[in-house]
MARRO-401225 format. One record per residue: residue in one letter; z, y, x of N, C-alpha, C in turn. Coordinates in steps of 0.1 Angstrom, whole numbers, plus 5000, padded with zeros to 4 digits. Atoms other than C-alpha are relative to their C-alpha. Layout:
REM residues N
AZYXZYXZYX;...
This chain:
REM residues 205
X499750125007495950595131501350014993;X498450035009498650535106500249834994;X499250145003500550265100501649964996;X499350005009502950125074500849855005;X499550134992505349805096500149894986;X499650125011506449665061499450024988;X500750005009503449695037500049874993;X500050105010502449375024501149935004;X498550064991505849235044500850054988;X498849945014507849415010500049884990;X500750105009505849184986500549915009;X499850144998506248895005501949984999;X498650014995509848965011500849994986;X500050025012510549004973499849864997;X500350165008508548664967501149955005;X498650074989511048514995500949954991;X498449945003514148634984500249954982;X499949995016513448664946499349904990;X500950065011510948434934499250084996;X500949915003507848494918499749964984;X499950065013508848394883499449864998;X500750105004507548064865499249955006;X501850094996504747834883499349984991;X500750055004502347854864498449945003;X501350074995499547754883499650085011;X500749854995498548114895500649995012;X499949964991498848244926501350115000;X498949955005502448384930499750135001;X500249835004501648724935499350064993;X500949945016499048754904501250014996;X499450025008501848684891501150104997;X499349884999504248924903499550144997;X500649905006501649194895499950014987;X500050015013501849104861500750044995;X498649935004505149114858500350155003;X499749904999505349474875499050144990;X500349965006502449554853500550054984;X499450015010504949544823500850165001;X499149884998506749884836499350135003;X500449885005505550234831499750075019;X500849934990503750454864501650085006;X499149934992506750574889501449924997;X498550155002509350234881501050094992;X498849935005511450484858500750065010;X499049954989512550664888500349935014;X499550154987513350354912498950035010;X500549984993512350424945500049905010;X500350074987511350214978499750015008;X500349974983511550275015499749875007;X500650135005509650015026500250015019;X499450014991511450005060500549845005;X499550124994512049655071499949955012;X500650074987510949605101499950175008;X500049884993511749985112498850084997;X501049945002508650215110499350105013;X500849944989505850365131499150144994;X501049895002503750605110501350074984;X500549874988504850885104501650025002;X498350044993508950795116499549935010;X499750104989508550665151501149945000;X499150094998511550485148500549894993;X499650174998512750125156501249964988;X498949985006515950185137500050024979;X500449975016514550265100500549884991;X500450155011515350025070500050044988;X500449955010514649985042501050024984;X499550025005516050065011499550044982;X500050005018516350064967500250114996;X499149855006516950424957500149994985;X500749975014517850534923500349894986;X499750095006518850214907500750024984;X499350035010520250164876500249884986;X500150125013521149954844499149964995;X501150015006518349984826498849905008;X501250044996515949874855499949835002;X500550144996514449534860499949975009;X500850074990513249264883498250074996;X501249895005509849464866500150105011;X499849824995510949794881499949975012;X499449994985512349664916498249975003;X500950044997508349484919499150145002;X500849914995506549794912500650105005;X499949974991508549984929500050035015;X500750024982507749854961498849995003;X501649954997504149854956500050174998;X500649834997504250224950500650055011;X499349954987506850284981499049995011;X501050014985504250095006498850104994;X501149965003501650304984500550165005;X499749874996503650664994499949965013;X500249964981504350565029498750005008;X501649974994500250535035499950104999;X500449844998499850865021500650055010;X499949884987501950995046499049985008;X500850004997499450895067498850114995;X501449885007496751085045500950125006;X499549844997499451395047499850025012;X499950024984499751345084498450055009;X501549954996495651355086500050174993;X500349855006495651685060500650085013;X499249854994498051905082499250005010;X501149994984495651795112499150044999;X501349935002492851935094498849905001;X501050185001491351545095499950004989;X500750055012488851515067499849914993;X500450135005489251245044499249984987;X501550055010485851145023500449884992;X499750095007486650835013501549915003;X499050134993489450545014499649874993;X500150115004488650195014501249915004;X498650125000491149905009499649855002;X500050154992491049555026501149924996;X499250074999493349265028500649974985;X499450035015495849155001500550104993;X499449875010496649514991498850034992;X500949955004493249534977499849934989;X500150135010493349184957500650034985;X499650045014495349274927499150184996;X500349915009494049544898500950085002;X498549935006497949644894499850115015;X499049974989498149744932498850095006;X500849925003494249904933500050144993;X500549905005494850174906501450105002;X498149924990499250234923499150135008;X500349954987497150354953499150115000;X500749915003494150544936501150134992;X499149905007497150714914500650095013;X499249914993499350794943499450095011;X500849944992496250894969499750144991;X500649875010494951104940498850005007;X501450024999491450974954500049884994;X500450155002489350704943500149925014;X499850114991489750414961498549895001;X501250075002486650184972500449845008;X499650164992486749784978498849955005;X500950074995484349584997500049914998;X500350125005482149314990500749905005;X499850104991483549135020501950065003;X498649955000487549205016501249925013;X499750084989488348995050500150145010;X500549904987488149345073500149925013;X499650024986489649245103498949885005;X500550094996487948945104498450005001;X501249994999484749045093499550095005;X500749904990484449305115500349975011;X500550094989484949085143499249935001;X501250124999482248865132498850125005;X500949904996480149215131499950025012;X500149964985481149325165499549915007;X500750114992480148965178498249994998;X501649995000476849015161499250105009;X500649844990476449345181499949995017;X500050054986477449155211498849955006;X501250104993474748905211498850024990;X501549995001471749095200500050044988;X500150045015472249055161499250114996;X500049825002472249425156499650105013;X499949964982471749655184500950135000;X499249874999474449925174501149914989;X498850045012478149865150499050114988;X500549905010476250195132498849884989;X501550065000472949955126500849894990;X499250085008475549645113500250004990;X499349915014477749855088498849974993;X501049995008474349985074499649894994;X500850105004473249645072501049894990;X499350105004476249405058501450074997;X498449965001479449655051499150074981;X500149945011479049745013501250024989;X498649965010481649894983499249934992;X500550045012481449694955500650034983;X499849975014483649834932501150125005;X499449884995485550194934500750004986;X499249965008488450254916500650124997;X499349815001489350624901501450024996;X499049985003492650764900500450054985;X500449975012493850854863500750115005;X499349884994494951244866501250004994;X498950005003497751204846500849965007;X498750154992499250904862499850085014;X500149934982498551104898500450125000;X498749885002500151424886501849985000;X499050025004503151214876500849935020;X500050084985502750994911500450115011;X500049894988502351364932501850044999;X498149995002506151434917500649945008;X499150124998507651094924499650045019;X500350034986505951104960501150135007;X499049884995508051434968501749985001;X498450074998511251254959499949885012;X499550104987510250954983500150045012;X499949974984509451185010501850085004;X499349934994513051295009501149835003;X499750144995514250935013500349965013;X499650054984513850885053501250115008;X498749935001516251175060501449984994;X498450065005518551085039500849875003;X499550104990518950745052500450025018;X499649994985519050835086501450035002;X498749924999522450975082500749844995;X498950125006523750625069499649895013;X499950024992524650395100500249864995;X499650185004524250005103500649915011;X499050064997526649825117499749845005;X500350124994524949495131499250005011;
């Protein structure tokens, strides 16, 4: 199992802190994907350790945070947005890397929850995986695979295998572009030099 402490916790922490531009009706984080859609595949360099809350996969440690690499003049409230969706989108792959060196086969990846909701933050993930990505009809996982497992409880089904088959379906798969995932496989080489480098900087609270 892998696991990312401050994934969609980045995004919200952004909204928090920063706003999510203009009310205009929408849902603030359409909204913020909008805006990050404005800025070119790898934030112009701008990087994101998506550390806030310390990290478990693949840094066991409590002590992690997060931080902005890379900054400069040029960049925007644009740049800082998508680059935190591609930061939480490298630190999954470690996960993936983490499965490769173990010789764990990975066939497919499907995406759940609110990382799966926006287009912008769908094709980050197919870029930076360098697989397609698959969404389901029913994008509730956790929940709806507690409803599953209760149906398996009381009879519904007579296996989880029997269930899936019966009520888990992809409804729309998104392919990586090779360019933008050539450019993504780069950028990911510089984030992974990121948690080392921080470790050596000491926080004082």
């Amino acid at each position: 199992m892998g696991v990312t402490q401050g994934a969609g916790l980045s995004v919200r922490w952004f909204r928090d802190q920063f706003g999510a531009g203009k009310d205009d009706g929408r849902d603030p984080y359409e909204r913020l994907l909008e805006e990050a859609s404005k800025v070119p595949p790898g934030a112009d360099g701008l990087l994101w350790a998506p550390y806030l809350m310390g990290e478990r996969t693949p840094h066991l440690d409590p002590d992690a945070r997060g931080a902005l690499v890379g900054i400069t003049a040029q960049h925007t409230r644009a740049h800082v947005i998508r680059a935190i969706l591609e930061g939480v989108a490298f630190s999954l792959r470690d996960s993936l890397t983490l499965f490769k060196d173990m010789g764990v086969p990975i066939t497919s990846i499907r995406l759940g929850g609110g990382g799966a909701r926006g287009r912008l933050w769908q094709q980050i993930q197919a870029d930076i995986y360098g697989m397609p990505v698959e969404l389901l009809e029913a994008d509730e996982g956790a929940a709806y695979g507690a409803a599953l497992l209760a149906g398996v409880g009381t009879g519904v089904w007579p296996s989880v295998d029997a269930a899936c088959e019966e009520k888990v379906h992809v409804a729309k798969t998104v392919e990586p572009d090779p360019s933008i995932a050539a450019r993504m496989n780069m950028q990911y080489k510089e984030y992974r030099k990121l948690y080392p480098a921080l470790r050596g900087v000491r926080h004082w609270f």
